[in-house]
C-alpha positions as CSV (number, residue, x, y, z in Angstrom):
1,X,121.3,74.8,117.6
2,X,118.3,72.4,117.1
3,X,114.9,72.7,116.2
4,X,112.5,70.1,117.6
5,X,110.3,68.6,115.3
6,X,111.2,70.9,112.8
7,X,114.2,70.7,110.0
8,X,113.5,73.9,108.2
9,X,113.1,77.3,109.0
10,X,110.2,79.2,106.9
11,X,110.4,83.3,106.9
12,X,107.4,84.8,104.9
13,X,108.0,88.1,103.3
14,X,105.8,90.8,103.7
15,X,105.1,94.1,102.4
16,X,104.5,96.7,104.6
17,X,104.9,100.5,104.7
18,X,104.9,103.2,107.3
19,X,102.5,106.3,107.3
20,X,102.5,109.6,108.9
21,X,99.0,111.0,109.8
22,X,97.3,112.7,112.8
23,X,101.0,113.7,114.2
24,X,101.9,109.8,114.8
25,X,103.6,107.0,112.3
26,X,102.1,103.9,111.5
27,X,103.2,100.8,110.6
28,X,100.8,99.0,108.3
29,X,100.5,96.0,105.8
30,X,97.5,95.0,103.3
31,X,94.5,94.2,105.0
32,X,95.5,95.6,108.4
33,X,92.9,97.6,111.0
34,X,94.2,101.2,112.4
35,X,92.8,103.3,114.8
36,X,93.8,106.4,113.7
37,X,93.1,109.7,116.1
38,X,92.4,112.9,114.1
39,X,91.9,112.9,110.5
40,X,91.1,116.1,109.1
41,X,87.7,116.8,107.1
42,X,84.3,115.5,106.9
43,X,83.8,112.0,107.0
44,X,81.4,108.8,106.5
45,X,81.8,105.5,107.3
46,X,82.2,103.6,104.1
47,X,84.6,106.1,103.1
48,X,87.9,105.4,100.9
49,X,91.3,107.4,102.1
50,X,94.6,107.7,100.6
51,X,97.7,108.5,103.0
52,X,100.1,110.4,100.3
53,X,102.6,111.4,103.6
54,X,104.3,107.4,103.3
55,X,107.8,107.5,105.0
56,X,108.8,103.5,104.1
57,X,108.0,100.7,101.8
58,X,109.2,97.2,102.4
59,X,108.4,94.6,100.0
60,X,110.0,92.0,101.1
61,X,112.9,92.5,98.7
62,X,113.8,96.0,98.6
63,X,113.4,98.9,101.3
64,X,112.9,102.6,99.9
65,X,112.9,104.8,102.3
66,X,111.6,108.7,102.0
67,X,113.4,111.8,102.6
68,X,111.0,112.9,104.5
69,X,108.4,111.3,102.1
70,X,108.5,108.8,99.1
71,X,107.4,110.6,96.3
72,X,104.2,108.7,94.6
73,X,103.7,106.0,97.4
74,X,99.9,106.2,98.7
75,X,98.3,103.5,101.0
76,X,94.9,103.2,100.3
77,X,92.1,102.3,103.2
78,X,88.5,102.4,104.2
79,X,87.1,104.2,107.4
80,X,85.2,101.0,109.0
81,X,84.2,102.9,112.0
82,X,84.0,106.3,113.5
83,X,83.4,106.5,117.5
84,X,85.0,107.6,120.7
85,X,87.1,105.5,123.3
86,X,86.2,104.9,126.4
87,X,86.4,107.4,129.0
88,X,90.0,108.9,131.1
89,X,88.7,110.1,134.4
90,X,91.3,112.6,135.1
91,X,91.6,113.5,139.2
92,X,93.5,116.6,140.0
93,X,94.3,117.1,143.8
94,X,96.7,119.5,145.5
95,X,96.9,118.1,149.4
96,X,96.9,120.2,152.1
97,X,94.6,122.8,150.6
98,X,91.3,122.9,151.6
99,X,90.1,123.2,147.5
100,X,89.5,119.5,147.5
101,X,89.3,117.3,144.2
102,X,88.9,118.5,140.4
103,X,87.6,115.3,138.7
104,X,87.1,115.6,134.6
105,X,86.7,113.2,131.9
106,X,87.4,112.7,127.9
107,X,86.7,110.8,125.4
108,X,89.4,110.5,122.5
109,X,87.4,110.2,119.2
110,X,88.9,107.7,116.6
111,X,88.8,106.7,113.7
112,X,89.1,102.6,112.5
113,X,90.6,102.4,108.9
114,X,91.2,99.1,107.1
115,X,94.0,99.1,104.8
116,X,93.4,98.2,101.1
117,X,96.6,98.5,99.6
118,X,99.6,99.9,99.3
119,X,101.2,101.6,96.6
């Protein structure tokens, strides 16, 4: 196999870890951006969170995975932004009735958190 213009092949290692929070898994590396659904509590923007529920590290070298969870692994991130997505219209219609349409729509808040480090 050849490589035009190219004699050497270049693979960068990076460390990245995957998190459990809100009921989903997330796969995140230093100085990633998340938009994470539900975090539970009272927060600011500005904030600083630590994820302790870390179910893989990958440095590059060596891979330790978690049964369920590594035990003193934390990632470390900022909440940039709180807000809401854009709006789901959601039509309901049952054909042949005479009820007609149900329209309804939501907004999915979020959370945007900026990873700092892992750990």
């Amino acid at each position: 196999m050849r490589f035009s213009g190219c004699s050497c092949i270049v693979f960068r290692l990076m460390e990245f870890a995957v998190i459990q929070t809100g009921g989903k898994q997330y796969t995140v590396s230093k100085g990633d951006s998340i938009s994470i659904e539900k975090i539970l509590g009272d927060h600011k923007e500005g904030d600083k969170i630590t994820f302790d529920h870390v179910l893989l590290v990958d440095d590059g070298k060596n891979t330790t995975i978690g049964t369920p969870y590594i035990p003193n692994a934390s990632v470390k991130g900022t909440i940039t932004e709180i807000g809401r997505a854009a709006k789901v219209i959601v039509v309901k219609y049952k054909q042949k009735s005479r009820s007609g349409w149900t329209r309804n729509g939501h907004r999915q808040p979020f959370f945007k958190v900026k990873i700092d480090s892992l750990k």
